[in-house]
C-alpha positions as CSV (number, residue, x, y, z in Angstrom):
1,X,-19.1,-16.1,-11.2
2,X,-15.6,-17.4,-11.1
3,X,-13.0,-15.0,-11.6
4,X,-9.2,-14.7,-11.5
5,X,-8.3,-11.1,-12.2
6,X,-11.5,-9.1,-12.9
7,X,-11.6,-5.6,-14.5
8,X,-14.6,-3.7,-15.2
9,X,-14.7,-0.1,-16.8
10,X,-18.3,1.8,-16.2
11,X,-19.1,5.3,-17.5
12,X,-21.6,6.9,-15.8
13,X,-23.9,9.9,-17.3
14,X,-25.6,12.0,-14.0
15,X,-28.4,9.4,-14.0
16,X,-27.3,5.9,-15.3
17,X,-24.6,3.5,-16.1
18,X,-24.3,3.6,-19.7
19,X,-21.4,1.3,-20.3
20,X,-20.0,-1.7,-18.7
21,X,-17.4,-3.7,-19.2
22,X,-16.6,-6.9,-17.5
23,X,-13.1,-8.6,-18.0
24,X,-12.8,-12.1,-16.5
25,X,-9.2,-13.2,-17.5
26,X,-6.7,-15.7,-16.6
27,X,-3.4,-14.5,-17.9
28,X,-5.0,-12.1,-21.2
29,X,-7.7,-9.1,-21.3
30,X,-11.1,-10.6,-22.6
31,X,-13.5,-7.8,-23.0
32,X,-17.2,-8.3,-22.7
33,X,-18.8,-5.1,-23.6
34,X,-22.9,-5.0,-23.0
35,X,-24.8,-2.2,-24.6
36,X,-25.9,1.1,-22.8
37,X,-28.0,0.4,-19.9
38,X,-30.1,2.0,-17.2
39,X,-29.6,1.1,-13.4
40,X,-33.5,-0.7,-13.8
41,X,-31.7,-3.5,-16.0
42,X,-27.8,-3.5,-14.4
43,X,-29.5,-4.3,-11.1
44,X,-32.1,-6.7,-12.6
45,X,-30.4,-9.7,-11.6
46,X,-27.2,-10.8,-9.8
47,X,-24.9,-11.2,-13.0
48,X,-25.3,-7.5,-13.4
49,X,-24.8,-6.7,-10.2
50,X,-21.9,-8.1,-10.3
51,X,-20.6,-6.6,-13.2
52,X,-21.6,-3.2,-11.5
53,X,-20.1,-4.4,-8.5
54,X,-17.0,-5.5,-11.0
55,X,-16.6,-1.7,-12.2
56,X,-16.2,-0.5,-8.3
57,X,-13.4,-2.8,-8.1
58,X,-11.8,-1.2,-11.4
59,X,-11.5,2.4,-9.5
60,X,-8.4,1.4,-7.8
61,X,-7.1,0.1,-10.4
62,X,-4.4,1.5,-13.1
63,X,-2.3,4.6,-13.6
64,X,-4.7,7.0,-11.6
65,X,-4.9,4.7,-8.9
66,X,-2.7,1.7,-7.1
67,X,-0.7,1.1,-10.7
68,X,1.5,3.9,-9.8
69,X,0.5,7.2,-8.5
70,X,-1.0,6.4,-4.8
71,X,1.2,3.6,-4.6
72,X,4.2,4.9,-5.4
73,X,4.2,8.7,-6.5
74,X,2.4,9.6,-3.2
75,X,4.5,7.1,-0.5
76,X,7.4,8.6,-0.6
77,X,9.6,10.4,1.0
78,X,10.0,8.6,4.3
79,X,12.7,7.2,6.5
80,X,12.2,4.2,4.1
81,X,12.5,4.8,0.4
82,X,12.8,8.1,-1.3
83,X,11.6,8.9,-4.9
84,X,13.6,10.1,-8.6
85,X,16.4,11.8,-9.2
86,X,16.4,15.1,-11.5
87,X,14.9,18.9,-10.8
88,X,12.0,20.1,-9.9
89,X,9.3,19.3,-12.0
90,X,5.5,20.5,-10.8
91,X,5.1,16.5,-11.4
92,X,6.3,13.1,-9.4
93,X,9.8,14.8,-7.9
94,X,7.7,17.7,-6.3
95,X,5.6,15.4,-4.6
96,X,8.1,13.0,-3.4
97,X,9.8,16.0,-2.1
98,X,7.1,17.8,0.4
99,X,6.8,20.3,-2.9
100,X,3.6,19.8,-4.8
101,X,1.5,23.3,-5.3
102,X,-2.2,23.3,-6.2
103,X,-1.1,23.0,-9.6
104,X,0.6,19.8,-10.1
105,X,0.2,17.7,-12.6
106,X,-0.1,14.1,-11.0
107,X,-2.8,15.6,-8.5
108,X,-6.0,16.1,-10.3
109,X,-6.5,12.7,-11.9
110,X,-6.0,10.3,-8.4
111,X,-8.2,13.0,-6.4
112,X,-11.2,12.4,-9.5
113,X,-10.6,8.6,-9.7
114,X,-11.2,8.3,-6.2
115,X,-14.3,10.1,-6.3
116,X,-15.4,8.4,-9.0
117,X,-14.8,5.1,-7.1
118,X,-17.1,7.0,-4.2
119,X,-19.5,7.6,-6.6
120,X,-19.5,4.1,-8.6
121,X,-19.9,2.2,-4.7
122,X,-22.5,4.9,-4.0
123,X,-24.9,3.5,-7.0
124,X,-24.2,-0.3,-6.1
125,X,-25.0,0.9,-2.0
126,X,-28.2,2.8,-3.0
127,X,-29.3,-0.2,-5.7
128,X,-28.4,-3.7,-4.6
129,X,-31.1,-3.7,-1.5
130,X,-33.7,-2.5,-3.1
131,X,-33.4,-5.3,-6.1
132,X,-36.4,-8.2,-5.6
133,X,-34.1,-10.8,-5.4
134,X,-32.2,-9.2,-2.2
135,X,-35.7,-9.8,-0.2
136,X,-36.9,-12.3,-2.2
137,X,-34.7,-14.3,-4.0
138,X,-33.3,-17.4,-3.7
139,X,-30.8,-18.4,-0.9
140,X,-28.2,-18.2,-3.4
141,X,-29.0,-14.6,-4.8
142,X,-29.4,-13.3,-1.5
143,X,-26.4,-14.3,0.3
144,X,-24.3,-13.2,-3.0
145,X,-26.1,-9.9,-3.1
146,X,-25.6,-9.2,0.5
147,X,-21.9,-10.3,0.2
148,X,-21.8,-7.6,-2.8
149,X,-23.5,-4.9,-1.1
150,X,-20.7,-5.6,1.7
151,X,-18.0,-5.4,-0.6
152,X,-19.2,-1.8,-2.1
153,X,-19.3,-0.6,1.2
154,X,-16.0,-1.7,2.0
155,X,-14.6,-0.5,-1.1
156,X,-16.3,3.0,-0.7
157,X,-14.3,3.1,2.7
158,X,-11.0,2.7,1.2
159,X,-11.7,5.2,-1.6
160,X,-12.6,8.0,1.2
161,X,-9.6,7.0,3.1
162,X,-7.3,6.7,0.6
163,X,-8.6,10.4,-0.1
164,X,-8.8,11.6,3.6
165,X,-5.5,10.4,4.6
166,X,-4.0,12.6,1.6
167,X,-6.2,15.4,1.4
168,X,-7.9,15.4,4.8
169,X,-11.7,17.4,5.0
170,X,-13.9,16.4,2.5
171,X,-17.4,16.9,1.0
172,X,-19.4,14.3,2.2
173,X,-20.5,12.1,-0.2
174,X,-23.2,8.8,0.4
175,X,-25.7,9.4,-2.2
176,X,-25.7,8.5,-5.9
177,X,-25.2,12.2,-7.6
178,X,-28.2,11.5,-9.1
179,X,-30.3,11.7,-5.9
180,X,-28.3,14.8,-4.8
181,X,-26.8,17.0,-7.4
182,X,-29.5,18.9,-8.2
183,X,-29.7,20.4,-4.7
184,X,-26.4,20.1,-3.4
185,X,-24.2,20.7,-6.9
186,X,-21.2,22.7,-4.6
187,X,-20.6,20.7,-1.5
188,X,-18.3,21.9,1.1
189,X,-15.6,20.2,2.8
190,X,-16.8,18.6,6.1
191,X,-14.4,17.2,9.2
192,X,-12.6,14.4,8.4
193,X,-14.1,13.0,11.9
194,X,-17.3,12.5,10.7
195,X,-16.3,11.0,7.3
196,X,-14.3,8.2,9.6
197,X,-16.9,7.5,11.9
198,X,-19.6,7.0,8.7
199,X,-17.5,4.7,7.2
200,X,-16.1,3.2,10.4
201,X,-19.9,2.3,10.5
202,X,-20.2,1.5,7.2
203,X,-17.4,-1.3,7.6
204,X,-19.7,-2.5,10.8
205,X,-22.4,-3.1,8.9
206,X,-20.5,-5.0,5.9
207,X,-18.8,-7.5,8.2
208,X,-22.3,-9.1,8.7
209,X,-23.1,-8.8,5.1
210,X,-19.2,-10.6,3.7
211,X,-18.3,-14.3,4.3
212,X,-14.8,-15.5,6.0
213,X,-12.5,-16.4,3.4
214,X,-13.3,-20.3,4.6
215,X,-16.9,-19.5,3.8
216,X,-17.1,-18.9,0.2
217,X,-17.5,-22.5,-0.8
218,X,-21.1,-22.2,0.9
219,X,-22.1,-19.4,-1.0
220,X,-20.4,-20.9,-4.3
221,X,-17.4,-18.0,-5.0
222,X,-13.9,-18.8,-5.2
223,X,-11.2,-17.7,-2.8
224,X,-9.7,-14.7,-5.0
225,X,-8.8,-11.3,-4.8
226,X,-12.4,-10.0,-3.8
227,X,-13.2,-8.9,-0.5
228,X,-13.7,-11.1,2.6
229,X,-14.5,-10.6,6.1
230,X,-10.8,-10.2,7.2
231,X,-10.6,-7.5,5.0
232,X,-13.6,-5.7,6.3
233,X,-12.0,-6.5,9.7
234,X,-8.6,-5.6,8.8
235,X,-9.1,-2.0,7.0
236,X,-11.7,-0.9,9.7
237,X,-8.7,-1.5,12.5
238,X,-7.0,0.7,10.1
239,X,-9.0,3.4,10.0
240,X,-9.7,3.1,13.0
241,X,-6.1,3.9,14.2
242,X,-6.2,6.8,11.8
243,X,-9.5,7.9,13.6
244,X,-7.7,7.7,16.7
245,X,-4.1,9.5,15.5
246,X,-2.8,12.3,14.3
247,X,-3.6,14.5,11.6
248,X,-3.3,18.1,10.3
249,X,-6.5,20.3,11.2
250,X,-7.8,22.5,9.3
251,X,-9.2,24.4,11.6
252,X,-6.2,24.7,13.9
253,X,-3.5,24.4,11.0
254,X,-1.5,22.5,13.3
255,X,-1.4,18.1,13.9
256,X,-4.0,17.5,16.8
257,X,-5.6,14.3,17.8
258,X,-9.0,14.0,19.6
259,X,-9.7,13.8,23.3
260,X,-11.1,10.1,22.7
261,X,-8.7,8.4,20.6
262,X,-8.2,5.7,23.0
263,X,-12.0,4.1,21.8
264,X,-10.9,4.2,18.2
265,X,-7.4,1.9,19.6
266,X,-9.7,-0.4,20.9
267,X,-11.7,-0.6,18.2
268,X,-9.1,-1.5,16.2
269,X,-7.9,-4.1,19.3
270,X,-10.9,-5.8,18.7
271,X,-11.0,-6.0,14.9
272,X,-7.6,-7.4,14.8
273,X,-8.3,-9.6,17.5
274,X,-11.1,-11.0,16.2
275,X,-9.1,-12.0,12.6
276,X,-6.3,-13.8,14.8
277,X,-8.8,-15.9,16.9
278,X,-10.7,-16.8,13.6
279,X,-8.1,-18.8,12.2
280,X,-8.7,-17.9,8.9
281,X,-5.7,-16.3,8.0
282,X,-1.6,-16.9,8.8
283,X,1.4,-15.5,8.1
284,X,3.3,-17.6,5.0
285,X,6.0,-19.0,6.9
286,X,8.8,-17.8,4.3
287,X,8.8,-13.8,3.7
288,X,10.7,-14.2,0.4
289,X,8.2,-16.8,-0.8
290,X,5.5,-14.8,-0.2
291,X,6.9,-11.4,-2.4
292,X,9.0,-14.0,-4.6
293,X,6.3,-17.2,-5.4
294,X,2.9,-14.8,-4.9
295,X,3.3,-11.7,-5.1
296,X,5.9,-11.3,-8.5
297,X,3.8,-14.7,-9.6
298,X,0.9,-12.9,-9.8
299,X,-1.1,-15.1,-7.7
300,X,-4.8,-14.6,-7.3
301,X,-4.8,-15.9,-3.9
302,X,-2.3,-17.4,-1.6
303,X,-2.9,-20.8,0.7
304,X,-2.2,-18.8,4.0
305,X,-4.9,-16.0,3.2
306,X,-1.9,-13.2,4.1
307,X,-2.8,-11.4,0.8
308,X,-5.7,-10.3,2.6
309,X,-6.2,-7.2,-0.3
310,X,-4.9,-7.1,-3.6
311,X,-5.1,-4.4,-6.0
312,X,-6.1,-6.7,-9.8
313,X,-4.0,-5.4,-12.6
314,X,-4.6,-6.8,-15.9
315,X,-4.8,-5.8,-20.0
316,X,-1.3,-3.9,-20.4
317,X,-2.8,-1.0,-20.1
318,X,-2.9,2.6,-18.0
319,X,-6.5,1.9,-17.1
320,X,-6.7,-1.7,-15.8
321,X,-3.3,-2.4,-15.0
322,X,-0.4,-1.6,-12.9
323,X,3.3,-0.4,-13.5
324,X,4.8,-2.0,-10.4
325,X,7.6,-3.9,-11.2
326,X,8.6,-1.2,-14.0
327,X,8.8,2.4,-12.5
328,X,10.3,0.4,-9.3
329,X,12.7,-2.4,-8.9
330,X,15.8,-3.3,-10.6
331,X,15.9,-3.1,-13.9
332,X,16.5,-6.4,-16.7
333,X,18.4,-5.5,-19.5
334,X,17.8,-1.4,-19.3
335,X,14.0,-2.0,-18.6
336,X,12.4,-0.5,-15.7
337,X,12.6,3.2,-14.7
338,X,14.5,2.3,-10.7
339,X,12.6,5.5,-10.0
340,X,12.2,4.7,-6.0
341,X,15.5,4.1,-4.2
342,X,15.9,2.3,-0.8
343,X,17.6,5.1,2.1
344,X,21.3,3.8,2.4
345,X,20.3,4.1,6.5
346,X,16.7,2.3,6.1
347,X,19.2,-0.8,4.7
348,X,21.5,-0.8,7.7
349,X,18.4,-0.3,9.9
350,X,18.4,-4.3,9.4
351,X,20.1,-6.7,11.6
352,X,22.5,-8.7,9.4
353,X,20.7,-12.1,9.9
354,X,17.3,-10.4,9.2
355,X,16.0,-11.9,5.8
356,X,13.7,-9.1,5.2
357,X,16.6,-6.8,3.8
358,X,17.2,-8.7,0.7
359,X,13.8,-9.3,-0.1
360,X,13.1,-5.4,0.4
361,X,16.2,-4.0,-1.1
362,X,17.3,-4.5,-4.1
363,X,21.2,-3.6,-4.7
364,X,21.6,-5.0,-8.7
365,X,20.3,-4.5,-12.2
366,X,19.9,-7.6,-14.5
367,X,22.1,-7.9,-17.6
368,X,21.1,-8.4,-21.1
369,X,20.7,-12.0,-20.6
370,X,18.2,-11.7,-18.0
371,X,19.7,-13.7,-15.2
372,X,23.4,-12.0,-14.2
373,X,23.6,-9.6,-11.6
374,X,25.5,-5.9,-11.8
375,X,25.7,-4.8,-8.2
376,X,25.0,-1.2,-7.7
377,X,26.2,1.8,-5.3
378,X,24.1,2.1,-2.2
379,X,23.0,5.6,-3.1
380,X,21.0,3.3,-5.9
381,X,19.6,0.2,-4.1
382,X,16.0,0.1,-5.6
383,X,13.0,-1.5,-3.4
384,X,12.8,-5.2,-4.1
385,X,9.3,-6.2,-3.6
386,X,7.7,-5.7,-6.5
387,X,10.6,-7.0,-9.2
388,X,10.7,-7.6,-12.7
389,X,13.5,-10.3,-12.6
390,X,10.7,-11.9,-9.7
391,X,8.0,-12.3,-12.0
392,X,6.6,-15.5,-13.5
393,X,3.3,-16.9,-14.6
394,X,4.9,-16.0,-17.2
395,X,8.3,-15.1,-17.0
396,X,8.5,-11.5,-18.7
397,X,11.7,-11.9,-21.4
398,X,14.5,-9.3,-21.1
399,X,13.8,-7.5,-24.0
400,X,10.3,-7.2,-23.8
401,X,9.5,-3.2,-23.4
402,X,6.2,-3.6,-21.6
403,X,5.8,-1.2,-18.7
404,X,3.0,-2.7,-17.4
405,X,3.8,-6.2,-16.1
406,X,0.5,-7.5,-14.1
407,X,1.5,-6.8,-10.4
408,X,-1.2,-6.5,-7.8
409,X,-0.7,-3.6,-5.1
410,X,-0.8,-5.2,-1.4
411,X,-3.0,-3.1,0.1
412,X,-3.5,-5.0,3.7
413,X,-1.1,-8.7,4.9
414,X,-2.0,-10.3,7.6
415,X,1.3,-9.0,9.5
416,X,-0.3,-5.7,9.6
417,X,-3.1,-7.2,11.1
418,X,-0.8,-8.4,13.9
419,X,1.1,-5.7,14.5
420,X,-1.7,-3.4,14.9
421,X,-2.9,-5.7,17.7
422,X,0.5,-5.7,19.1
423,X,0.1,-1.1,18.9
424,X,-2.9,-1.2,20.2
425,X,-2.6,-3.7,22.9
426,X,0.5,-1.8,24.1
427,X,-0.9,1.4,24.4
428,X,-4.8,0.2,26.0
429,X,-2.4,-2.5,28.6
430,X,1.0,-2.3,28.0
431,X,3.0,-4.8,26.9
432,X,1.7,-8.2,27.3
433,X,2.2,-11.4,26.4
434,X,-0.4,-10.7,23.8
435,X,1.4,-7.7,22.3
436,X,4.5,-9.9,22.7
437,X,3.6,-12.6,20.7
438,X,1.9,-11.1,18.1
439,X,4.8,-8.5,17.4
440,X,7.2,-11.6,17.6
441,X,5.5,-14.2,15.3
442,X,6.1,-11.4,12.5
443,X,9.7,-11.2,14.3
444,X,10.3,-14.6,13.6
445,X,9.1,-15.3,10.0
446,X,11.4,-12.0,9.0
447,X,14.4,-13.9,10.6
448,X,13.3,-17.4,9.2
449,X,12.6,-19.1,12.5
450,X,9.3,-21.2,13.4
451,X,6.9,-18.5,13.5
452,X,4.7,-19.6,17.0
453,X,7.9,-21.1,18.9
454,X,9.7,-19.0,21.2
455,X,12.8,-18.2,20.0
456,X,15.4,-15.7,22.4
457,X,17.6,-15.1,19.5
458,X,15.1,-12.7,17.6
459,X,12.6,-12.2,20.1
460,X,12.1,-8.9,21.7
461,X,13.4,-8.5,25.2
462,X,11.0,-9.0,27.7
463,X,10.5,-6.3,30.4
464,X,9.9,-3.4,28.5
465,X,8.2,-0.2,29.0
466,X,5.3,0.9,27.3
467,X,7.4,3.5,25.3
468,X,10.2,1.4,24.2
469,X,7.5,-1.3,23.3
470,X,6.3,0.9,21.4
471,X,9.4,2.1,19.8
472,X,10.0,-1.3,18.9
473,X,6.8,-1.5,16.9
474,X,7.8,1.7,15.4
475,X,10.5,-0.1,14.6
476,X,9.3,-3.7,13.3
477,X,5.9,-1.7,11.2
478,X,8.9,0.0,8.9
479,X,11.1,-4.0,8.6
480,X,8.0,-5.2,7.7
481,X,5.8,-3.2,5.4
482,X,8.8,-1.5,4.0
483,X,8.3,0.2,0.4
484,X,4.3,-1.3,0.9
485,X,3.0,2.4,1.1
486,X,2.6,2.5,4.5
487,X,5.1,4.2,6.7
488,X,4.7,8.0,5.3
489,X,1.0,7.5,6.7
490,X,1.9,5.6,10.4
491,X,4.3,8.3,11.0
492,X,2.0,11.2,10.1
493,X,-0.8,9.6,12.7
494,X,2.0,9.2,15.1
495,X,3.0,12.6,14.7
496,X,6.5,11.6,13.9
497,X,6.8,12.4,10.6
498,X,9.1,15.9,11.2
499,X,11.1,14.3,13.7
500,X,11.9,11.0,11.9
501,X,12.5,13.1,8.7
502,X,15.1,15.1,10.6
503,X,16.7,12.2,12.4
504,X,17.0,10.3,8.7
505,X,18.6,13.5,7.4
506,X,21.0,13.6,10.3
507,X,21.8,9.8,9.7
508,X,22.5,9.9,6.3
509,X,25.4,13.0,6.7
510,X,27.2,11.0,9.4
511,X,27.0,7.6,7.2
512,X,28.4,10.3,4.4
513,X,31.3,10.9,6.8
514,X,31.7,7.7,8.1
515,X,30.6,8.7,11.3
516,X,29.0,7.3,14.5
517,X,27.2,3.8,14.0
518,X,28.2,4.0,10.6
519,X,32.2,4.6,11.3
520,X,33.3,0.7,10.0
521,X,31.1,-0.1,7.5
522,X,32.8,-0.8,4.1
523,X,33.7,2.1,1.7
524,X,33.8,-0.2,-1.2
525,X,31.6,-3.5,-2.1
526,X,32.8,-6.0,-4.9
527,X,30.2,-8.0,-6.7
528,X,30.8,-11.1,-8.8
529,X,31.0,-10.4,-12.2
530,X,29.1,-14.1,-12.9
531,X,26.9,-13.2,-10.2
532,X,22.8,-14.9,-10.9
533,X,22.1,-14.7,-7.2
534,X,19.0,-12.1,-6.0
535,X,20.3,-11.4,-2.5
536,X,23.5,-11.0,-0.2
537,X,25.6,-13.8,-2.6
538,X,26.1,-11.5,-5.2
539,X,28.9,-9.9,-2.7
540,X,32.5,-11.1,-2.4
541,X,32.7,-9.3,1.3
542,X,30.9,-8.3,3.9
543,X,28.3,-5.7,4.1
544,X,28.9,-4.6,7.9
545,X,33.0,-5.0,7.8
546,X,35.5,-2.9,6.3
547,X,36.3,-3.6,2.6
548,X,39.6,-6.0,1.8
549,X,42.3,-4.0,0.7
550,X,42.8,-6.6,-2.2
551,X,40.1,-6.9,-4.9
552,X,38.8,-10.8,-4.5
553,X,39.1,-12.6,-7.7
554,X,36.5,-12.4,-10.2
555,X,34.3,-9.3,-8.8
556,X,34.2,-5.8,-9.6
557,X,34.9,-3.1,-7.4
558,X,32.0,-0.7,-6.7
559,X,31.8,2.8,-4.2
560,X,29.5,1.9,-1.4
561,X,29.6,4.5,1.6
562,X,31.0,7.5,0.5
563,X,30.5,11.6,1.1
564,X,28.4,11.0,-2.3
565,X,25.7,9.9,0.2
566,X,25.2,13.5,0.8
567,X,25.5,14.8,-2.9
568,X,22.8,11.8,-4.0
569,X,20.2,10.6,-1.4
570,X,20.4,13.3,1.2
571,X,20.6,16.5,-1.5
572,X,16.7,15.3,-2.7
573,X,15.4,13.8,0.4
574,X,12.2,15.7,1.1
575,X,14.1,18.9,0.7
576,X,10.5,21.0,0.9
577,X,8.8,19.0,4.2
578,X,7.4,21.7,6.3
579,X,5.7,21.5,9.6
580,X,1.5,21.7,9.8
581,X,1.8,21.8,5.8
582,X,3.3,18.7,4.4
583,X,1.1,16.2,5.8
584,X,-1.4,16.9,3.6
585,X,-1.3,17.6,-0.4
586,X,-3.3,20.7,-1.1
587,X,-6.2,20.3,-2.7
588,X,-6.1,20.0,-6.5
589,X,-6.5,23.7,-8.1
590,X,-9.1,21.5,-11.0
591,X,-11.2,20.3,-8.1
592,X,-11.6,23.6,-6.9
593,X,-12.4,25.4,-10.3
594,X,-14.9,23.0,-10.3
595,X,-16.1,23.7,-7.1
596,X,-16.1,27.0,-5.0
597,X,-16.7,25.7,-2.0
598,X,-13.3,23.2,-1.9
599,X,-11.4,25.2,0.4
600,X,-7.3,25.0,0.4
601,X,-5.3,23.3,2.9
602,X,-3.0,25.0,5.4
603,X,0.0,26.6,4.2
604,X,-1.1,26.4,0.2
């Protein structure tokens, strides 16, 4: 049962899987189709399980899913990255911009995909126990069918909260549609509350059923990019601090939290805590290496276990693969669409020293040849993570057109994982020396120091309150996880999102007038015209001084801050956000043809 990247495609009539497919690749799709089959002879044995199991995977996979639409077409706008230029377009613009209707075309598909992923887990949940070799079966069968019954309970988690968390109230759904259709065929939305706390105790269950990452040798699976009890661990403090935050009621139509949202922080306390004492996953001690040598390398698996879930993307293809890499990031040699654009304030929300900025912003396209740099106008600094010019095993040549280049969405690190202990720590005691530390190791590693030694230089300061600890991790969650999909969502359960949208609008007029913090920063930048490097060196001056008045030999001049801030990022920048409305999408106008009973969200 090896595996490196895995894809599995499975159509499903109302009452049995009727084609799998099972791709087990190394670098190239190999396609193993097997013939139309009932659920009696897919969950005959553990191979077929698997290959089941396999096609759950595949749901969050490909255009519909993490290849580009949740990832990046649903992320954006925040105080972080914003998304293309052009006009309105009842497509990706609207919805980067707080202006989707009902109607919009990149809705639909995601909101069915996810569902689909539900309903795919939902067949593996209701089958795998009641196979004979889950009771009965060897050692062997049983532990790997109890590690895959975990993992489809997991994975049915993050489809409903990838769903909830965009869509809030939904119809419940547990049970194959083949056990329920018949008498339930309209379902009706149902309080996100109770959809958290089943799978909250769904993800309970699966932690005793998934192995550490340091176990699988015992059970005979390779470390790859399948599920492990960190994960189970990890998302559940996720969702837990979801449970416990902010959202957008509809009942109330306004953002509300519940009375008891201090069990769901510890909760999460105690998730996290338990994956740091475990010692089974660290932080990679270089940030760059990590994106640079594991991420862009496509790695299956990475020796520190940060990577703690990966999205597979394999087979060049909208179905299986991903576009990361392509529709953001720089572009090499025209390639690439540079449709998500860094926030000229989110890259002087840096400290100079911090080596986070140039591995999350990218300010250059790559020339024809595939190694020179063109630097680029800070209205146009793309996110760096997921680069084209990064990726290897194998290198992608300049002129090849592909837009889909084999990049795995990060959907949990390990650094998440310790600074949610740090949030929740802070807000159930303060701010100890626990929250300290763990906020600091991440502190550290950004800055390039030894990531457990004590270092005043880039350590917070000690003594402060709960509220400015807390801003701090505010703070450090956006340094970190910046352009990973994440902050849109912490600042919606934070109930920041209006105010941190208004601040970053307010910041980016005064850095368009030169005013304030941003009074002496340069009006021009010059780049090296011979320029190969992927980071500050591609700059003759300094990015925090005013510019020379004499160009430095061998560069090219380029407008950095300008009033065109305000013509360029600040004229899009979620121009349509509105108040107890834009923290949700509304509800796809399909979904609800389909189904009368799907009510709309607030203010659609």
């Amino acid at each position: 049962m090896q595996i490196k990247s895995f894809y599995n495609r499975v159509i499903l009539s109302s009452l049995v899987m009727t084609t799998i497919f099972l791709v087990s690749c190394k670098k190239f799709l190999n396609q193993m189709p097997i013939t139309s089959y009932g659920t009696n002879v897919v969950f005959s044995d553990v191979p077929h399980a698997y290959q089941a199991l396999a096609g759950v995977y595949a749901q969050l996979s490909g255009d519909q899913g993490y290849g580009i639409r949740l990832s990046l077409y649903y992320t954006v706008d925040n105080d972080e990255t914003q998304g293309p230029t052009g006009n309105p377009d009842n497509d990706r613009r609207d919805i980067a911009r707080y202006q989707a209707t009902p109607g919009n075309a990149q809705l639909n598909s995601p909101f069915q995909q996810l569902f689909r992923g539900i309903e795919f887990a939902n067949i593996c949940i209701y089958n795998i126990p009641n196979m004979s070799q889950y009771n009965n079966g060897t050692d062997q069968e049983k532990k790997e069918l109890q590690r895959m019954l975990g993992e489809a309970l997991t994975l049915r988690a993050q489809f409903y909260f990838e769903a909830i968390r965009n869509w809030g109230d939904l119809p419940a759904d547990f049970q194959p549609a083949s056990q329920v259709a018949g008498a339930n065929p309209f379902p009706v939305r149902v309080n996100r509350d109770s959809l958290y706390d089943r799978i909250l105790a769904d993800l309970k269950t699966a932690e005793d059923l998934v192995p550490w990452r340091n176990d699988l040798a015992s059970i005979g699976d390779p470390i790859d990019e399948r599920i492990t009890k960190g994960t189970v661990k990890g998302l559940r403090a996720r969702i837990a601090l979801f449970r416990g935050g902010y959202s957008l009621r509809n009942t109330s139509g306004v953002m509300e939290r519940s009375a008891d949202y201090l069990t769901y922080y510890q909760m999460a306390h105690d998730e996290c805590n338990d994956i740091i004492t475990s010692g089974q996953h660290n932080l990679n001690p270089s940030f760059k290496n990590l994106f640079k040598n594991y991420v862009c390398a496509r790695a299956v698996s990475d020796p520190d276990g940060e990577l703690m879930f990966q999205v597979s993307a394999v087979g060049a293809n909208g179905t299986a693969d991903s576009k990361l890499g392509y529709y953001d990031g720089p572009t090499v040699n025209g390639n690439g669409n540079k449709a998500i654009n860094i926030l000229p304030t989110y890259f002087y929300l840096f400290d100079s020293t911090d080596l986070r900025r140039d591995v999350t912003c990218a300010p250059y396209i790559v020339n024809a040849d595939g190694i020179t740099k063109t630097g680029q106008t800070i209205t146009a600094i793309n996110d760096g993570k997921y680069r084209r010019d990064w990726i290897s095993n194998p290198v992608i040549s300049p002129n090849d057109k592909t837009q889909y280049l084999g990049l795995k969405w990060q959907i949990l690190r390990y650094s998440d994982v310790l600074l949610m202990f740090a949030e929740t720590e802070n807000e159930l005691n303060g701010p100890t020396a626990a929250a300290y530390n763990a906020i600091n190791m991440v502190r550290r590693r950004g800055y390039g120091k030894p990531i457990n030694t004590p270092n005043a230089a880039v350590d917070l300061p000690a003594g402060l309150s709960k509220s400015d600890f807390f801003n701090a991790i505010v703070k450090e969650r956006s340094l970190e996880l910046g352009g990973e999909g994440v902050r849109k969502f912490d600042l919606i359960r934070w109930n920041l999102i209006n105010t941190v949208l208004t601040n970053t609008k307010n910041a980016l007029a005064a850095m368009s007038n030169s005013s304030g913090i941003y009074a002496n920063l340069p009006k021009s930048m010059y780049y090296y015209k011979t320029a190969t490097g992927d980071d500050y060196t591609i700059w003759a001056n300094s990015l925090y001084k005013p510019a020379p008045s004499a160009t430095p030999a061998n560069t090219t001049k380029i407008t950095w801050v300008s009033s065109a801030i305000s013509t360029t990022a600040l004229a899009r920048f979620a121009t349509g956000f509105t108040p107890n409305k834009s923290e949700l999408l509304p509800i796809p106008q399909p979904a609800r043809d389909a189904n009368y009973n799907l009510t709309q969200n607030p203010g659609y």
